[in-house]
Every structure is written in structure tokens, then in C-alpha cells.
N, C-alpha and C positions, 0 to 999 in steps of 0.2 A: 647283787653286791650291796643296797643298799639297805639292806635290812641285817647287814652288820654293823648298822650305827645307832646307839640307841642313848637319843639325848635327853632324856630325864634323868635328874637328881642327880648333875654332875655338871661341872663348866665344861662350856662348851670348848674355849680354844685350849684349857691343859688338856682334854680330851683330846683336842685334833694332832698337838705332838705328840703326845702319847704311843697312839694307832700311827700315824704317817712318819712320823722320825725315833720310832722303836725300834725293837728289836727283828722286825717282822720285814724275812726276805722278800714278801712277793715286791713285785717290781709296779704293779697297780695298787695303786694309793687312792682313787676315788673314781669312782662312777655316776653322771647324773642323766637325763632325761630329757629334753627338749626341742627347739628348733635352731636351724646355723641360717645363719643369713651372710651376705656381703655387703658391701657400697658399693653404687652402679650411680653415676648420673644423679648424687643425691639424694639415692634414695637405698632404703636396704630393701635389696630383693631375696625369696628364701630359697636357699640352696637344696635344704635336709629339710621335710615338714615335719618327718619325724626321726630323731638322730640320740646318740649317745656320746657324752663329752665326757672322757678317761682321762687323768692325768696319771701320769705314769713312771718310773723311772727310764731312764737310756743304760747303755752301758759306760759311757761315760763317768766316772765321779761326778757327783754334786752337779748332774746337771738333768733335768727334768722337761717333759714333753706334755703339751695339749694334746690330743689325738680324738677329732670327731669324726664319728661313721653314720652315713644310712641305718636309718634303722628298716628291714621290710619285714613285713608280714608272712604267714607261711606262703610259697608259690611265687612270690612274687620278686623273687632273684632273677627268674626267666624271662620277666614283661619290663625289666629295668630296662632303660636307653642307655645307650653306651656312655659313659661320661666318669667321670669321679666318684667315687661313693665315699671317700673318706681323707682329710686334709689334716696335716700335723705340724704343730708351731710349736718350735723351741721356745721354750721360757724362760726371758732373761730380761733384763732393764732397758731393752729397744722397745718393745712391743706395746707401751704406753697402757696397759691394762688398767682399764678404768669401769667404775658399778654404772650402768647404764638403763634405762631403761628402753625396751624392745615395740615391736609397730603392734603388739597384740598387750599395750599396756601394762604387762608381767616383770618382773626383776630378770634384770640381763645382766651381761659382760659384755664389752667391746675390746679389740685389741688392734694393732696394727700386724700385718704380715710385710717385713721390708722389699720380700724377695719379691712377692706379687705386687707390690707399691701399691695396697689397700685394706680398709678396716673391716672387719670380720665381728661379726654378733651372734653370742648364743643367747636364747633365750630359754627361759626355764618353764617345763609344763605346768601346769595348774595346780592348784593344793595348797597344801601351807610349807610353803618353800621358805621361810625365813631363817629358821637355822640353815637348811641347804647350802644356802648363800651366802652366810657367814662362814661356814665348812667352805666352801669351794672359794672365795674370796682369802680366806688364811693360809688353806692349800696353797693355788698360786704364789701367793706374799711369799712363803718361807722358800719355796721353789724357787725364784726370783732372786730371794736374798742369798740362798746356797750357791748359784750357777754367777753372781756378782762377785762374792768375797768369797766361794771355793773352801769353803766350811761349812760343819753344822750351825743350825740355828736355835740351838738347844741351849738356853740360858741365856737369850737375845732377847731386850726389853719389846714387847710389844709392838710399842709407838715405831721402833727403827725396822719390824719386820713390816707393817702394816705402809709403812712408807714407799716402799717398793711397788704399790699401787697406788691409782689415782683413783680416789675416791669417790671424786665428782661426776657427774654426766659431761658428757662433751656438749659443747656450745648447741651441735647442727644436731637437729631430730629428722634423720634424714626417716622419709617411711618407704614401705615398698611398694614397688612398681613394678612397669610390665616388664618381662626380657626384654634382655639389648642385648650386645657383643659385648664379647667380655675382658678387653682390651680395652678398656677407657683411657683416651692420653691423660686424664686426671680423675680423679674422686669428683669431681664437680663438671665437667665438661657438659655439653649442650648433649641431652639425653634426643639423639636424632633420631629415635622411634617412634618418638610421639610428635615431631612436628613436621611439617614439609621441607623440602627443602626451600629455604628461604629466598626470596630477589637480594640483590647487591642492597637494595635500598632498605630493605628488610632485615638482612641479617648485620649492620651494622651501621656504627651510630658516630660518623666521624667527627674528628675533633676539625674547629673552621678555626684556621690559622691569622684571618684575617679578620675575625670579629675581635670586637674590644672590649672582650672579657671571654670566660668560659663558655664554649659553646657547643652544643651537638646536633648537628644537621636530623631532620625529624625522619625514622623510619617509620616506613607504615607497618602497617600489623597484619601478620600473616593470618589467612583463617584458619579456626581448629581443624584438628584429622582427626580421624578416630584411632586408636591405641592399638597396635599391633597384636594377635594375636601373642600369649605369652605361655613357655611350655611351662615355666617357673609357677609356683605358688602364688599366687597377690592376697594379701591377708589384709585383714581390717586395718586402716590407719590409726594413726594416732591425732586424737584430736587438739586443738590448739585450749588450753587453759587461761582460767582466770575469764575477768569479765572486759568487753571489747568496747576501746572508748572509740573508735574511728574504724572503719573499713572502706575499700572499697575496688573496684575492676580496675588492672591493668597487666602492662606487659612486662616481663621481666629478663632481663639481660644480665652478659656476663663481660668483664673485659677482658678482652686478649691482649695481653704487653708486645709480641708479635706483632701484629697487625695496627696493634694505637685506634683500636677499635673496639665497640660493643657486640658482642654475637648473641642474639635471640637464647633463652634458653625454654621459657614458658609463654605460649603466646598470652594466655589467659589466664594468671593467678588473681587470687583475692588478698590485697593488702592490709593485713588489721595489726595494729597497737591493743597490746591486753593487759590490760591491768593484773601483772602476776607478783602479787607480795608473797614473801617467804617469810627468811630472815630479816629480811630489810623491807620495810613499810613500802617503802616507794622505788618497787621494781616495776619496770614497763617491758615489752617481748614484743618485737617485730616479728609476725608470723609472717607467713606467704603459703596460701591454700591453694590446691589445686584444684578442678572442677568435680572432682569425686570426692572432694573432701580429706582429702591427705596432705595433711601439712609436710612442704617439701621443705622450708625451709624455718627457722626461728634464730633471732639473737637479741640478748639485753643489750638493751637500749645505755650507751655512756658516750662520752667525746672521742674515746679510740675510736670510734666509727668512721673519724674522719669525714660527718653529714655533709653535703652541701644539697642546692636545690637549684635547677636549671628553668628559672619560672616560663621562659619562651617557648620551652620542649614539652611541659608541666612534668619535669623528668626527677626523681631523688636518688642522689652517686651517695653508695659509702664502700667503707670497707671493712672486710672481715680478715681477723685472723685466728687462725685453728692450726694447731700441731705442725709451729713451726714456719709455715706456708700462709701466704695473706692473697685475698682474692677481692675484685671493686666489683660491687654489684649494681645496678641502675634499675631504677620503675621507671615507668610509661603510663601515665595515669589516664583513664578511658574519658576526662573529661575536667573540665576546670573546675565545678563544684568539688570531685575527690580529691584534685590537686591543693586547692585551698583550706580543706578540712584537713588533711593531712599534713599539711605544714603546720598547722594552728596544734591539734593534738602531738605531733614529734615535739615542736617546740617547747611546749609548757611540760610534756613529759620529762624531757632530758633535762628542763631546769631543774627543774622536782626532784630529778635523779641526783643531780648532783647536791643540792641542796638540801633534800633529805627533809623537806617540808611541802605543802601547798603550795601554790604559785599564789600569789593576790594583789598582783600588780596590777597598775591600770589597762585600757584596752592597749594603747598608744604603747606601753611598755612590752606587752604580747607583740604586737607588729615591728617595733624596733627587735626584739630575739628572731622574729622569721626573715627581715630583711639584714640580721648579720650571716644566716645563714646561704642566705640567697647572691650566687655567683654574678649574675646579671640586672639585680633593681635598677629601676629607672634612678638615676641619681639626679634630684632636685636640688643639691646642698652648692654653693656658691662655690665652693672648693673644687667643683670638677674644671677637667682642665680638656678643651678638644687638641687634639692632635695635630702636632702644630712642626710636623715632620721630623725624620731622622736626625737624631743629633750624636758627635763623639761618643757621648756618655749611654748609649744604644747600643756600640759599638764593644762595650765591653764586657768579656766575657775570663772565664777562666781557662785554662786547657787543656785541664787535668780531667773533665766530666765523664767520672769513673762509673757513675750508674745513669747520666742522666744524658741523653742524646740532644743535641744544640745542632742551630745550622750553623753549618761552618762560614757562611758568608758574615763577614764583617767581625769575627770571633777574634780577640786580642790575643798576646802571650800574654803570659802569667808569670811571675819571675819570686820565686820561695827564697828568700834569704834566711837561713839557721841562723840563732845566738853562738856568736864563737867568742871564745872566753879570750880575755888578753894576751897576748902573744907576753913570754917572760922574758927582760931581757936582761942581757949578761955584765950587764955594766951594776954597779953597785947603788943598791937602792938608797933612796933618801926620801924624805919623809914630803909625802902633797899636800900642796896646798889646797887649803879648803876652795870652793866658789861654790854659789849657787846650786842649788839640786844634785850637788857631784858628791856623793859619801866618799869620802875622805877614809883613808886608816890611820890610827893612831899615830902622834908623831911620838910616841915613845918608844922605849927598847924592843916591846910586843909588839910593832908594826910589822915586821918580817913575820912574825910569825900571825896574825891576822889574819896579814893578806894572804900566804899558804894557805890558811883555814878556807878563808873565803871561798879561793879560787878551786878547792876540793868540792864546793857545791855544784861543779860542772865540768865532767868529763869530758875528755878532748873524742870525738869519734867522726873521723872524716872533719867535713864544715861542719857538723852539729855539735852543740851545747849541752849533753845529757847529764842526769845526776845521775851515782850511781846508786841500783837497788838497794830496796830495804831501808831507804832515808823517806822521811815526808814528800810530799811531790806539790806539785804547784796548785795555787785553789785559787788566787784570786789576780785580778789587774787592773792598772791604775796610770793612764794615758797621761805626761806633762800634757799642758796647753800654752806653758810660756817655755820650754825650751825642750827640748827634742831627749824625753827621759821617758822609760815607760819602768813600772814597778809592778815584780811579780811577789806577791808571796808564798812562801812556803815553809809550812810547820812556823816556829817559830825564827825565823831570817826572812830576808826581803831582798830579792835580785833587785839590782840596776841596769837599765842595758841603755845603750845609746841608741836615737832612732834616726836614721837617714834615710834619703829617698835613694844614697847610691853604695850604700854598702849595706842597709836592709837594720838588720839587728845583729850589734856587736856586745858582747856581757861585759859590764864593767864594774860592779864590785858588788858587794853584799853588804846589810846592814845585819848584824851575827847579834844572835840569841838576845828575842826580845824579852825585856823584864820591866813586869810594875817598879815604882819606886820601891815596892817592900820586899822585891829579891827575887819575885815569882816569874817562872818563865813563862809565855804565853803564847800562843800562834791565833793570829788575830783572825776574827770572822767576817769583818767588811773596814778598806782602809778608803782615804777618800786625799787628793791634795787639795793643800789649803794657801792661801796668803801668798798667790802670785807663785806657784810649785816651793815656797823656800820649807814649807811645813807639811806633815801628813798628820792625817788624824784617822784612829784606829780604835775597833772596837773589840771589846776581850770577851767572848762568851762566856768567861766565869765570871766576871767582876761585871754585870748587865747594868750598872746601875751608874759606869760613869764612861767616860771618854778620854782615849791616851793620845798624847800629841809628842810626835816628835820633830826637832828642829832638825833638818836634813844637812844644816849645815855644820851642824854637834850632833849626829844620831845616837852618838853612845848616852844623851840627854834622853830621859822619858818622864815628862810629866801627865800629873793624872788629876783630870777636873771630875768634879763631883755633880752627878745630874741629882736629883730628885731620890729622894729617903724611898719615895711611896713609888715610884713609876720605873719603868724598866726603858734601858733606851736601844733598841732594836735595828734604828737603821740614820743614818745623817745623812744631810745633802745641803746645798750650799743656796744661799737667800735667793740670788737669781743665778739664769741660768748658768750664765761664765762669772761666777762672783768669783772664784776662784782665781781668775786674770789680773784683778784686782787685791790691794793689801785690805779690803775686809776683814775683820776677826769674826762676826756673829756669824753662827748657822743653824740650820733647824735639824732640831731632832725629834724624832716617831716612834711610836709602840702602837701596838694594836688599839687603843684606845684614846691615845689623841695625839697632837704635836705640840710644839713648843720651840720658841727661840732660844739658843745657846748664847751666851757671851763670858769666853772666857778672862774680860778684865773685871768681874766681878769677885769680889772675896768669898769664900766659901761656896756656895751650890751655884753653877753659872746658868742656872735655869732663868729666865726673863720671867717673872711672875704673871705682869702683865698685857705678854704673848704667848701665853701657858694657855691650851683649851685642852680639857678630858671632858670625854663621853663618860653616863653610868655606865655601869656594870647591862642595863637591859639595853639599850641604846648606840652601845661603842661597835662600830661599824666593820672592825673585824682586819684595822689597816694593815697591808703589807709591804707597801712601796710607795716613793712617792718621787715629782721632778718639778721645777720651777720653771718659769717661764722668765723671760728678760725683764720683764714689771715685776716681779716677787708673786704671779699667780701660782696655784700649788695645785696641782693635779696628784690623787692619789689613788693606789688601786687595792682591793682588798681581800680577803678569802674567800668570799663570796663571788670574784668576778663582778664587783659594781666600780666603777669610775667615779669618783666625786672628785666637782670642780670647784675649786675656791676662791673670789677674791684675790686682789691685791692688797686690799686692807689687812688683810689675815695678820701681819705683821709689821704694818706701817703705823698711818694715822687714820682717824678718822674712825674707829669702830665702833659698832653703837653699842655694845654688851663687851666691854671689855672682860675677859678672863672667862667668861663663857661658852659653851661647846658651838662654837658656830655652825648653820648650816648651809649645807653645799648648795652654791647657786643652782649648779647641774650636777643630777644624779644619773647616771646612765648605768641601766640595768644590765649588768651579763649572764651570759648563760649558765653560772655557775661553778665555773673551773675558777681557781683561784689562779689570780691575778701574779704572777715573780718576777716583773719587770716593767718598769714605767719611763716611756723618755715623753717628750715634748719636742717642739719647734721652737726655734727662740721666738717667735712673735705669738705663740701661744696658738698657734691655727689647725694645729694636727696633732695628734694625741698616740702613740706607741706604745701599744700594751704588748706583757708577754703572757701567753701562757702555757700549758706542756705542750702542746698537739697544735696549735696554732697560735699568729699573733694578729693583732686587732688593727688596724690604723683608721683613725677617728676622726671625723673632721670637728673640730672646735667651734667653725662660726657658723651661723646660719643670718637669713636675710629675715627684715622685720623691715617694713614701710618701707622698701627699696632702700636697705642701710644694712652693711654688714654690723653684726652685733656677736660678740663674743661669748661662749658659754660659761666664762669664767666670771664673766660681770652681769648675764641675767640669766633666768633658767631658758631653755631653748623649750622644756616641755614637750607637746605632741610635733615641734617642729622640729626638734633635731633630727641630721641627715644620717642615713645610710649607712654604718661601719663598712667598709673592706677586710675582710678576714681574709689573710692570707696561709696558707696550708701548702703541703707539696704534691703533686700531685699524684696520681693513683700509684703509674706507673714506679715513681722516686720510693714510693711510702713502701712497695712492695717487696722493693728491692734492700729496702732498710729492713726488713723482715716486721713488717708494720708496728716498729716503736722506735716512736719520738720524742725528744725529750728536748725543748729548746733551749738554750740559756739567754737572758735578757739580752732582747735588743736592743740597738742603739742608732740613732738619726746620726750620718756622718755633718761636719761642719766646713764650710769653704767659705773663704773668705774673698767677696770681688766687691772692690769700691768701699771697702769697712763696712760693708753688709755681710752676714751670714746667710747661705742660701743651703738648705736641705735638699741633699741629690740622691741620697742612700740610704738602703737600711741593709744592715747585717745583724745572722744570728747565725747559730751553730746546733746542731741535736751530733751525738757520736763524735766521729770523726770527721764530720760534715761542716765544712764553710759555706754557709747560704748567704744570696748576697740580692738583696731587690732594687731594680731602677725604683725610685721613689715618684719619679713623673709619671710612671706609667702605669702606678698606683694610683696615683691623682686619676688617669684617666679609665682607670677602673680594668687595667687588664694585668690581672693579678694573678695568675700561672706563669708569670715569664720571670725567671729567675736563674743565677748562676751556684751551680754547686763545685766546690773542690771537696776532693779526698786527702786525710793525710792518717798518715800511719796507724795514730793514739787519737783518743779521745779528746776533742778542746772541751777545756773548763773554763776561757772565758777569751773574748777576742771584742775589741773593739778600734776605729779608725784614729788613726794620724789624725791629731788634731791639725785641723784647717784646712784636710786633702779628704775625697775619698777615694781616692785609686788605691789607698797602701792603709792597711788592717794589720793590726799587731794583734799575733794568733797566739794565745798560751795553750799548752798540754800539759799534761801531766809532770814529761818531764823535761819539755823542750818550749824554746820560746821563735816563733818564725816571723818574715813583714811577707807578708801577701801583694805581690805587685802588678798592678793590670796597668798593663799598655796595650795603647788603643792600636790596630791596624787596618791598613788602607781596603777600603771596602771594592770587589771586583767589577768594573767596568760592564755594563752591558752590550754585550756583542751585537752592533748593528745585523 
């Protein structure tokens, strides 16, 4: 068949429509050469050593077939074992068909089969297969594209047939191995032909409920077996690439979300980091060898990984996700030297990775990246807290946990109040009076028809509050702190709702179609309240260069201050923490390259000159966020993932370089994910970062001559403590279909004795309300958290100012209060 194709002196793919979607009845459209394999246990084993891959027509229209066969020699039909000789897979846009490469190093194909719930590899014989490849890869395509849209593909650009395959190699380089049963409960399951059957203590790695922090009781390690006899082919592996900056002996596990446990998969692999660049300079590949030299496993090295590092166990948890499916893998390092070089090498790699440079930080900076990844550090920093018994706030939970299992002892209800719009009533309207933070509608002739307008921004359905489709949706929100208001925006209008602790969230007006003074409509990208809730200040993504303030008690008033000709203004936030509670007028504004005090009683540019600092152009640190502390200290985070800490001069008296780039008391190194979220403590002592896949919480002070000393007034250097990173765990992450996306968190505020005390933090990824005891962060047991589910997506959710029991939840197109009440915890039964 194949020496009907002759690819000189002619393109190759108008050649392949030509012969394959011509005139030309036969119903075989290509024949190739090579070997089929499967996925067993992670690894491909070969089905056909030597086989032929048809593609073919059906009788169907527009719908085309894979079809591979044994191939045998003459005679040897009669010495076959009973079994399959030939398997056919419909071609269609299930089967993930992606260019691969095979355990015998040659150009492959992989696909999925759904019905046998596994992936299928041909590989190509030897020779110069490159057009082959491209023939048989465009084949597919356009088979794909006809059996999708049910048409020819005849006058179909390229790019949109070639799209119907995946291009890429898949993550996993599974190679092959010995027979096993061919019923595997998963593509990755614990390949039980190569190892014993395990002790209880062996084959899994329990989670201890009563440690104060993440933990997993140590199994021992089984000894090797020898490999089962295998009737299948075992062909050369594939070796692992690139050059190897770390290896070394351990064991390798799998988790079972069943069980809340680790199951053995390889008692003995070899773990190495390889330096493998391509396109990108700074790619790293976590292999996993087995004792013949077959890489069972590989994946780049990035923060989805979800890392952490169990240093008690000398254990490393991540997670993988592949085709849909996400799976938590664990080592068992053979000794404390490869535990320690392997945390040193992951770490500086994945900064690298993300950074997209050399690492060339100090040592101390190296050891602050392994200890934020590390579940269990000794925590030396003044901020830890021992355990100092069950309290209420222990006590609460949600009781909706739709992926995440909780014990039910001491679990609170949960109580969801919808935004319901104001009931209309029949009596004849008359014009409101304005008050404080209450938008008002017009007292002119248009106030009936306003408030119509308005009250059209939220449909009645059951108690909920929805817009109807096809309008803007909600994007941002904005907590009162002096009167019970919270504000959502959306597009350009701005919801009001009321907030109660006993009727939740009620809608009470709109502030319609924001506009510059010059007429322009605008839908703001970050708003903030200002001057005791009576003003908001908002920022317009087209107009980057000034600041719009409206008086909430004339919102149909927009004025527009002028920042700086030269500087762009990116994000505002208020001088101290609750300056907002206060009639303050100054605030600070930030861009990527520096900050600057605002005051709008200035005429013309209300930029303060001299609390104006810019970084150059080689220097500017790359800000992204930033949050003030109760003194005017300014913590801010950047795209890099570093923290810098600032002074309280920053914007006072006293500074010894006025108007020049200051620098940060404390620099604290991240791992390189870029920073979208910054809160503080009000006493400045704990530092909340966000960032996609996890969020940071930092302790601020450290001890010097027996004296707490703050990081914001001297550098802490090689003595700053320990980050807590908090992440969700395997099990949540899995179930999330392993992507997270957090939106910035936030310290809840309670107010006992005219102190503020931090008891909370919340964030949200999806549809997901994540809610963490803040004490129990302190004392470093950082998997213990509450999840709710709701419907949509939240886009931003933050606490009731002055409570943390009740969270005001925005979605897309709904606004909820989140209400945990605590309940009585069960007596134990003499």
C-alpha cells in the first residue's frame, strides 16, 4: 500500500487531500508499519511487536476508523495464543490524539480508547518516517474534523484541521514493562506484579489527625521481588533527558482519596531533577527510574505541582494532573543526605522556573524557599502560638462540604442569605432622602423611572438576586466599615446591598452608568471607600493616569483627580489600616515602579511630591499590591513573589532621602509566582499574601536580644521566621479537577475592648468559599479548613467588617452573607 505514495516534488498535505478526500472509492485511505502498545500501571506495554495501523473508511458518512492488526509471519497463524489480534478505534474528538513519542525512542501516536478507559500507542518502524508522520498525523486531523462537523474537509484552513489533534507529547513517559492483568482500576494504579504484597504499615502512609501540622506516619519499605515472568514484549526504555542536577534512592507512593491514604507503587525508584531546556531556558523534569533503567515516570517542574515537603518522614507530596484526572504522588527518600539535596535542587529549580532566570540569592534566602515549602519546620519565630485548647471559633464550620469530608463533631450550620431586591410598594412614591452611604434616586421627575432602571439590574428568582443574561456581571467588592453597606460592581453601575447579621443581604439600589466628567462611560477596575464610607474612589482602566471619586451621598457627582503626567496609577489603598473609619482625605497610590501619597486638596496633580518614590527602569521591583498597617507601615507584593517591607516614615516625618526610591527594611524572597493579593494585621505582625495555587502567611516580627523587633522597622535578614503556606489539600485539589485559582485574601476584623483581634482568613478558587482558623495557623496546623460550594463562580468575597462569622460572597451574578453559627459540641459518654 505504501509505495502508492510518492512524496517528491509536490506538497506534501495538498497531496494527502488530494488521494484521501478525492475521487477514490476504496474505503482504505492509509496503511503504516509498526508496534501498538497500551498503558498498564504506568507504563506502555507492547501488545503487536509487529502490527499494521489502517485507517479506513466505515460505512457510515463522514465517519472514519483506526484499525490495528498483528502482523505474522508465514506459519505462524497456528503458534498464535488465543487472544486479540486486532483493535479498532473510532475517530472522533474523544480520543485526545496526540504526536508522542514511543519506549523504543521513534515517532508515535497516542490516543485514548473511552470504552476500555485507556491510552493506546502506535509506534512507527524505523527508517525515515518523517513524512510518514505528517501523512498519518493530517490523515487523522481531517478524519476527526469530518466525523465532528459531519462534512468534507475540503477547503478547510489548515490551522482549524490540524487543531483536532494534540500536538504535544503527554506529560507521563510511561515505558514498558512486564505483563500484568489487564483490568487496571486506573492508568496509574500500584503495578502489583512487581512488588509483594505489602504490610498495613507498608502499604500506606496515614494522615495523624493529632499532629500540629501535616503529617504521615512512616511506612517501611518493602523489599524488592523480582518481575514476573511477562508473555508481552518488554522493549528498551526510554531514557530520562537532559543533564541531572540531583538524584537519588527512594520509595514511591500513590494516594488513594478512598482510603486517606498513600499505597506503595515502586518500592525502589531513582529520583532526579534534569535539567531539560527546550523552548524555554529554564525547564527542570522530575523523573522517577526504575532499577532497569526505565523511566516510569516524568513532569515539569511549576507551582501546579502543588509541592510540599514532610521533613519528619523525609517524604515530597505533589500533584499531577493529566487528561482531565489529577493524581498526589509522595517519595520516601532512602536517607537524610537525599532528602536535603532534593529540597535544595526542587527549590532553586522551581524559582528559576518561574522566574525565567538564575537564582542568586543569598544561602539564607535558599533556606527561607525550602522552609516555605516545608509542612512541618521547626517554627523558632515568636509568633507561634502552643495550644492553648478548644475554643468557639474551632467550632466552626460550614455544612454544605460538597467535596471536602469534616468531622461532624462540633460542625456549625451555615445559614446562605441571597441579595433580594426591594420589595415594591403600592403606595405612591416620593422622592428619598439622602443619608450617609445610602444612594439616593433622583428627587426629580426621572426618579420613578431610575429606580425601574435600577431595580432591572436584579431579577426576582425565588430569595435570590440575579441579573438577567447577556448584561455585565459582577467583578468587584467593597465592605462599608462604618455602616452596614457593601458595594458590588458591575460593568459600568455599582450595586448597594444592606448588610445584616439577621436578614443576610438585602439589594437596595444602584448607582447607573458611571461617567468621567467628559461624558465617557466607564466600568471601574478597582474601587476602594474612602472618608468614613461617605465617598468611594475608583479606578478607570482607560484613563490609568488619574483617580475618580464619588460622593455617595450625590453619586450622580464624578470627579476626576489627576495623578502624575509620567506614572500610571494601578492600585490605591488607604495611609493606615482603617484610615478609612476616619475623615482622612490623603491615600497612597502604586504602579509597578513605585508609590506615592495622594492628596486630593491639592490644585491640579494631587500627587505629594515629596512622598513620591520611583524605582528606575533596571531596579523597579515589579509591584503588584500592597496593605498598610495601623502606623502607616506598607507591606507590598510583587510579580516576582517577593514581599517588601517598609517603614513607617515611608510617608510621615523624618525621612532621610526625601523623594528617593527607598529601600525595603525586609526583603523576603518568593518562590516566584506572582504575588495578587496583600492583607496585614493591624499591629503589623502577620503578613497575607495571595497567590494562584496557594496563599503565604508570614510572620512580621522576629526576636533580637530577647525583644520583639518588627520587619518593617529593621531587616530581619537570615533571622526571619518560617512562612506558613497554606494550599488545599490532595484530596480538595483533586476533586477540583487540579485548578486553583485563589482570589485575594483577607484577615477578618473583630472588634473586643477597641482592639482588633485577627481570627480569620478567607478566600475563594471556583465556586469555592475557603475559610481558615487563623490561630491555628499561628500554631502551624495548616490543612484544617472550611470549604462551601455554591452554584457560580465567586469573584470576590470578603468579611463583615468587625465579625468574622458572616462573609459577604459576590458571584457573577448573585451577591450571598455566609453565616456560621457555632453548635454545641457532643458530650462524651461515660
Amino acid at each position: 500500500m505504501m509505495d502508492k505514495f510518492i512524496f517528491s516534488n509536490m506538497n506534501l498535505f495538498k497531496y494527502v487531500s488530494q488521494y484521501v478526500w478525492g475521487s477514490s472509492s476504496s474505503s482504505l485511505l492509509l496503511e503504516v508499519k509498526g508496534q501498538l502498545y497500551d498503558q498498564y500501571s504506568g507504563q506502555w506495554r507492547c501488545l503487536f511487536n509487529e502490527s499494521k495501523a489502517v485507517i479506513a473508511r466505515t460505512d457510515t458518512p463522514h465517519q472514519y476508523a483506526l484499525v490495528v492488526s498483528r502482523v505474522f509471519e508465514e506459519g505462524e497463524e497456528d503458534l498464535a495464543e488465543d487472544g486479540q489480534d486486532s483493535f479498532e478505534f473510532i475517530l472522533n474528538d474523544t480520543i485526545d490524539f496526540s504526536q508522542d513519542e514511543g519506549p523504543l525512542e521513534r515517532a508515535a501516536f497516542s490516543w485514548i480508547d473511552i470504552d476500555a478507559n485507556k491510552r493506546f500507542m502506535f509506534e512507527f518502524d524505523e527508517g525515515d518516517v518523517e513524512k510518514m508522520v505528517q501523512l498519518f498525523q493530517q490523515t487523522v486531523c481531517e478524519c476527526i474534523y469530518e466525523t465532528k462537523h459531519q462534512m468534507s474537509s475540503q477547503g478547510v484552513q489548515k490551522r482549524d484541521i490540524m487543531a483536532m489533534c494534540n500536538p504535544s507529547p503527554s506529560p507521563f513517559k510511561p515505558t514498558s514493562g512486564a505483563h500484568a492483568p489487564r483490568t487496571p482500576s486506573s492508568p496509574y494504579a500500584p503495578s502489583q506484579s512487581r512488588l509483594p504484597a505489602p504490610s498495613p504499615s507498608a502499604s500506606s502512609v496515614q494522615r495523624s489527625s493529632s499532629s500540629s501540622s501535616t503529617s504521615y506516619s512512616t511506612p517501611s519499605r518493602p523489599a524488592a521481588s523480582s518481575s514476573s515472568s511477562a508473555s508481552s514484549k518488554i522493549v528498551s526504555p526510554t531514557k530520562a533527558r537532559g543533564s541531572t542536577l540531583v538524584s537519588g534512592l527512594s520509595a514511591w507512593y500513590m494516594y488513594n482519596n478512598a482510603t486517606k491514604s498513600f499505597s506503595i507503587r515502586e518500592p525502589n525508584v531513582t529520583a532526579m531533577i534534569n535539567h531539560t531546556p527546550g523552548t524555554q531556558p529554564f525547564t527542570f523534569t522530575l523523573y522517577l527510574v526504575g532499577p532497569d533503567g526505565a523511566v516510569l515516570f516524568n513532569q515539569e517542574l511549576n507551582s501546579e505541582m502543588y509541592p510540599q515537603f514532610v521533613s519528619r518522614d523525609r517524604m515530597f507530596v505533589w500533584v499531577c494532573t493529566f487528561e482531565d484526572k489529577t493524581w498526589t504522588f509522595a517519595l520516601m527518600f532512602a536517607n537524610e543526605e537525599t532528602d536535603v539535596n532534593f529540597k535544595q535542587a526542587f527549590s532553586k529549580c522551581l524559582w528559576e522556573t518561574n522566574n525565567e532566570e538564575p537564582f542568586k540569592g543569598k544561602p539564607d534566602d535558599l533556606q527561607y524557599l525550602i522552609r516555605s515549602l516545608c509542612t512541618d519546620v521547626d517554627q523558632d519565630d515568636s509568633g507561634y502560638e502552643d495550644d492553648d485548647g478548644m475554643t468557639e471559633d474551632d467550632l466552626m464550620d460550614f455544612d454544605a462540604l460538597n467535596i471536602s469530608e469534616s468531622p461532624k463533631r462540633g460542625r456549625s450550620k451555615v445559614e446562605v442569605t441571597h441579595a433580594t431586591p426591594k420589595k415594591p410598594s403600592s403606595a405612591k412614591k416620593t422622592p428619598v432622602k439622602r443619608t450617609p452611604i445610602m444612594v439616593s434616586d433622583s428627587e426629580d421627575d426621572d426618579e420613578d423611572e431610575e429606580e425601574e432602571e435600577s431595580e432591572e439590574e436584579y431579577e426576582t428568582e425565588g430569595d435570590q438576586a440575579r441579573a438577567p443574561e447577556g448584561k455585565a456581571h459582577n467583578s468587584s467588592l467593597a465592605v462599608g466599615v462604618r455602616h452596614n453597606r457593601a458595594f458590588v460592581t458591575r460593568g459600568s453601575k455599582i450595586g448597594v446591598f444592606k448588610t445584616s447579621n439577621q436578614d443576610g443581604v438585602e439589594y437596595s439600589t444602584s448607582i447607573q452608568g458611571l461617567r468621567t466628567p467628559g461624558g465617557q462611560t466607564f466600568s471601574p477596575c478597582k474601587v476602594m471607600l474612602h472618608d468614613q464610607d461617605t465617598s468611594m474612589l475608583l479606578l478607570n482602566p482607560h484613563e490609568k493616569k488619574k483617580v475618580y471619586h464619588i460622593d455617595l451621598n450625590r453619586p450622580d457627582v464624578v470627579q476626576e483627580w489627576q495623578g502624575s503626567e509620567y506614572h500610571n496609577i494601578q492600585e490605591i489603598m488607604p495611609m493606615t489600616k482603617y484610615a478609612q473609619t476616619t475623615p482622612a482625605k490623603t491615600f497612597v497610590g502604586m504602579n509597578a515602579g513605585g508609590f506615592f501619597m495622594m492628596d486630593p486638596r491639592l490644585k491640579g496633580d494631587k500627587i505629594v511630591d515629596s512622598n513620591s518614590y520611583f524605582y528606575s527602569r533596571s531596579t523597579r521591583p515589579d509591584m503588584s499590591c500592597g496593605a498598610t498597617t495601623k502606623f502607616g507601615q506598607l507591606a507590598v507584593g510583587t510579580g516576582k513573589g517577593e514581599i517588601k517591607l517598609f517603614d513607617q516614615k515611608l510617608f510621615g516625618e523624618g525621612r532621610s532621602e526625601p523623594g528617593a526610591a527607598p529601600r525595603a527594611k525586609t526583603s523576603l524572597v518568593g518562590m516566584g509566582d506572582p504575588i495578587k493579593g496583600i492583607d496585614v494585621t493591624e499591629d503589623g505582625a502577620w503578613i497575607l499574601a495571595t497567590c494562584k495555587t496557594y496563599l503565604m502567611v508570614i510572620p512580621a516580627q522576629f526576636e533580637q536580644k530577647g525583644a520583639l523587633v518588627s520587619g518593617f522597622e529593621k531587616a530581619m535578614g537570615a533571622a526571619k521566621p518560617a512562612p506558613r503556606r497554606l494550599q488545599l489539600r490532595p484530596e480538595d485539589i483533586a476533586k477540583m479537577g487540579g485548578r486553583i485559582d485563589f482570589t485575594p485574601a483577607h484577615f477578618n476584623t473583630t472588634t473586643e475592648g477597641g482592639a482588633q483581634e485577627e481570627r480569620s482568613i478567607v478566600t475563594s478558587t471556583g465556586p469555592f468559599l475557603i475559610s481558615w482558623n487563623f490561630r491555628k495557623v499561628k500554631q502551624n496546623k495548616l490543612d484544617e479548613y472550611q470549604i462551601k460550594r455554591y452554584e457560580h463562580d465567586i469573584v470576590a468575597d470578603q468579611f463583615k467588617f468587625g465579625e468574622d462569622r458572616n462573609i459577604i460572597v459576590a458571584m457573577s451574578d448573585d451577591v450571598v452573607m455566609a453565616k456560621k453559627v457555632p453548635v454545641s459540641t457532643p458530650r462524651k459518654v461515660a
